[in-house]
N, C-alpha and C positions, 0 to 999 in steps of 0.2 A: 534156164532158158527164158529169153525174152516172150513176155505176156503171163508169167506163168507167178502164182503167189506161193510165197515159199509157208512154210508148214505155221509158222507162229503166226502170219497171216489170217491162214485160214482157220484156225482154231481159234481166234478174235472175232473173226464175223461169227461164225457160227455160234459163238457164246451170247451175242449181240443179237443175232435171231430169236434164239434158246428164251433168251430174257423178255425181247418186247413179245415174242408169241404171246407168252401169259398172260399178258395187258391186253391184248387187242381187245377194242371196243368200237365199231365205227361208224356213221351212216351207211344201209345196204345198198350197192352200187350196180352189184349182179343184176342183170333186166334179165328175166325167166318168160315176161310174158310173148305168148304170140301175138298174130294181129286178129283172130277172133274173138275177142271177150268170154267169158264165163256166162253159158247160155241163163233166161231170165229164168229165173227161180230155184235155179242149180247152185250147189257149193263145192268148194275144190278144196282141197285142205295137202297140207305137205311142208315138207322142210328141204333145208339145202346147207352142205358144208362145204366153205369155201376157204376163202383166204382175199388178203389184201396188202399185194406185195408194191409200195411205193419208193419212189427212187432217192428221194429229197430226205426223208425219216433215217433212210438207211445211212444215206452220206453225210450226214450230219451225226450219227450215234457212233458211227467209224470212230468218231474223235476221240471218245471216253470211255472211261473203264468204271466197273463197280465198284473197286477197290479206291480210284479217285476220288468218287461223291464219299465213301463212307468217310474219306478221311475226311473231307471238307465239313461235312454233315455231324462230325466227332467233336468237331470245334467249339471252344464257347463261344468264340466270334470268332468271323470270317473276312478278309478285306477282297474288294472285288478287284478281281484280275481275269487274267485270259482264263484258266478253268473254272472259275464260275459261268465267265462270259459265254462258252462254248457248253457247259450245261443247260444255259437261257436258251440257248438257240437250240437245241438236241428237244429241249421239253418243247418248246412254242412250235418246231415240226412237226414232232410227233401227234400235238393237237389238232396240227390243222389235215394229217393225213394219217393216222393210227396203222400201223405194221403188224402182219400177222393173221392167225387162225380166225374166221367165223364162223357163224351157226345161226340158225334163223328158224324160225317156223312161223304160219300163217294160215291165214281162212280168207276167203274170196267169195263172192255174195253177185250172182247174177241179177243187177237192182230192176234193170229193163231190159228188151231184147237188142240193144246195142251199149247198152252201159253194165258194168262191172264196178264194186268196188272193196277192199283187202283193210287187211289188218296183218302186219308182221309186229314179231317180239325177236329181236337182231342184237345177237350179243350183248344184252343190256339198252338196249334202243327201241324205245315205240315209232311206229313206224304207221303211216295211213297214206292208201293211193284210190284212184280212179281211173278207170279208161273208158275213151266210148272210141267205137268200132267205126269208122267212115266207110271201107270197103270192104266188098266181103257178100255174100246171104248173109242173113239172121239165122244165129243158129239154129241147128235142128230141120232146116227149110233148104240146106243144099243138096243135090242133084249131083250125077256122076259128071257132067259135062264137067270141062277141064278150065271155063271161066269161072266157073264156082271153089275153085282150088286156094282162089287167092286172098289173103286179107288183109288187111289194114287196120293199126289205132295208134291213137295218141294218147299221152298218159299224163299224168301231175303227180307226185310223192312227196311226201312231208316227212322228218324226219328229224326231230328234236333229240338233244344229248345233253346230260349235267356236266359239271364241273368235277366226275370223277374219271375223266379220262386217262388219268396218268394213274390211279389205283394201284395197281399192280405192277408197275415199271417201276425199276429201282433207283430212279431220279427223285420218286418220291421222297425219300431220304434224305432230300435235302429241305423238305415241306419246310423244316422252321429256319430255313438263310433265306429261301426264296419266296417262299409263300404265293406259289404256284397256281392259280386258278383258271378254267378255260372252258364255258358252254356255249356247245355250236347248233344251228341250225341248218337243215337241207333242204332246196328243192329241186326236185328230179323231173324231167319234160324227157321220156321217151316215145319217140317216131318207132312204130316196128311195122314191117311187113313179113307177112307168112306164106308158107305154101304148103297146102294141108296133104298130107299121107292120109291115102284114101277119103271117101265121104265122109262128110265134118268132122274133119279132124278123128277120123276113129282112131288112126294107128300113129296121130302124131301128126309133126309136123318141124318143117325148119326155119328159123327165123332170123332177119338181120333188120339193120336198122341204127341211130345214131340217138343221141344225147345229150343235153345237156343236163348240166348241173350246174347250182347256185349255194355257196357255201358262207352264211353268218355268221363270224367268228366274235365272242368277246374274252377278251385275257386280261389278266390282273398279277401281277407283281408286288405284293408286300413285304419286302425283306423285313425281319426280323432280328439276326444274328449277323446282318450284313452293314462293314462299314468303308470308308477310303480316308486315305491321310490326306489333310488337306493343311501345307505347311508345316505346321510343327503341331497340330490339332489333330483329331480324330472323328470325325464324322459319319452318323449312321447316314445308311445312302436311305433316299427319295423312293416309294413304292411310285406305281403309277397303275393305270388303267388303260384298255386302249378298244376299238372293234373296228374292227375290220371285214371285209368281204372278197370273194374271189370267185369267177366264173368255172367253168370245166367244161372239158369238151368229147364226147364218148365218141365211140361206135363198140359195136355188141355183133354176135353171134349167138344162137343157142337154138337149142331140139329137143321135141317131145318126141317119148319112144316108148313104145307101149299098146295095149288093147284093154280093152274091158274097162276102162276108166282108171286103169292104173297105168303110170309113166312113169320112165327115168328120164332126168332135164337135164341135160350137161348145156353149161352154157358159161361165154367167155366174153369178158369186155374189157378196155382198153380207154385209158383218160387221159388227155392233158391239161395241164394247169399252171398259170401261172401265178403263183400265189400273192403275190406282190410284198410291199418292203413292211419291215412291223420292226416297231421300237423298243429298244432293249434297255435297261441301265444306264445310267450314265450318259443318257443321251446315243450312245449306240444304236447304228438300225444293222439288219438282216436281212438280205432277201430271198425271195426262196422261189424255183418254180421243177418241176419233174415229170415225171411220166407215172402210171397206176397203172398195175394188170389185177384185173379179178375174176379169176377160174372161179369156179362152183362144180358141184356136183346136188341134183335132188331126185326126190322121190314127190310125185303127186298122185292124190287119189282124187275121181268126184264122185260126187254124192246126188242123191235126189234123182225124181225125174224131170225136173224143170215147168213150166207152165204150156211146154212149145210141144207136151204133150212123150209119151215116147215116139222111139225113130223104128 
């Protein structure tokens, strides 16, 4: 039937899932926060598993098999052709949008009674944010009236990654043709508004709101075992270096659910990007651009009674 993947199909993606799951490592992109800050002298502490399913990583890993890098990877030399080329381009995706399962945990620090500021540990990623609060009460100091329900903040997030992106992906395997290298930088700018379930936020709340993102990229290529025929000569090919940047553009969903200082946080957010063009081998470029969805699911607790006194 027209649309429909036949069985060898789909026992390819799903091997190709199976594989990059394991590696995921990626800047955290889930926005959890609402628009009232972490009241002043209060702590939140919690974690959240999610995932990070990108469009570009996928269609680009379509192309290749494990079974293809080992053989190339087998070699005492390698001459550069289309399946190397389409390996170049599978790993330099993959870095700039990593595929697959995440996990996180974090503490959050009410520094003033409109500022907040966090610490996540993100699938192998340090992670540091701030928010401060424009609308809203100060927490602690709202009232049942129903203008008091609403809040506001804006955020900043930092979010550094090494050069072992590719670790666990079986592209590695090709470490000594390619000599694959790739550490990125994040910055995250989320706008959120909330509407709080019941008085300050006792029982929660629902939250939207948009995003950007700013994505640092530097890559490095040193073949090793890599060469091209040039006439009747053989020639090792040219490593190179390169850095690049790319914008992103969110919007988010997500809800505190809960009483007593304990919540469930489901929350969903949505990226575009377009990555721009990055040089491959031989003079070769790529381009790249897709779409990001990143579900979550968490758990938070607070702690303390804050300076705002108890409620």
């Amino acid at each position: 039937m027209c649309g429909l993947l036949s069985s060898s199909r789909l026992q390819r993606f799903f091997s190709i899932v199976f594989l990059v799951a394991l590696a995921s490592c990626t800047a955290p992109r889930s926005v959890i926060h609402s628009g009232r800050v972490t009241p002043h002298g209060q702590f939140k502490v919690g974690a959240n598993f999610g995932g990070n399913v990108a469009t570009e990583p996928i269609s680009q890993l379509k192309d290749i098999t494990e079974a293809a890098i080992e053989a190339l990877a087998n070699r005492d030399s390698v001459y550069y052709g289309e399946q190397v080329k389409v390996a170049t381009q599978a790993a330099i995706a993959y870095s700039l949008d990593p595929v697959g399962p995440t996990f996180d945990f974090y503490v959050r620090y009410g520094l003033a009674p409109r500022v907040d500021v966090g610490y996540k540990y993100a699938s192998g990623v340090h992670v540091l944010d701030a928010m401060y609060q424009f609308l809203g009460p100060v927490a602690g100091t709202a009232s049942n009236s129903p203008q008091d329900r609403w809040y506001g903040s804006v955020g900043i997030q930092y979010a550094g990654q090494s050069s072992d992106i590719l670790d666990k992906l079986f592209l590695t395997k090709l470490a000594p043709v390619l000599e694959f290298q790739a550490k990125r930088k994040d910055i995250l700018v989320p706008l959120v508004f909330s509407r709080s379930f019941g008085q300050d936020e006792e029982f929660g709340n629902f939250s939207f709101g948009v995003a950007y993102n700013h994505t640092f990229l530097e890559y490095g290529l040193e073949p090793g075992r890599l060469y091209k025929k040039a006439g009747g000569d053989v020639e090792q090919i040219e490593g190179l270096t390169r850095k690049q940047s790319f914008p992103s553009y969110g919007i988010f969903v997500n809800a505190k659910i809960g009483a007593k200082r304990i919540y469930l946080l489901p929350a969903l957010s949505m990226y575009y990007q377009n990555y721009g063009t990055y040089e491959l081998l031989e003079n070769d470029q790529v381009s790249y651009s897709g779409i990001t969805i990143v579900p979550s699911l968490g758990v938070q607790i607070g702690l303390g009674q804050g300076k705002a006194g108890k409620r």
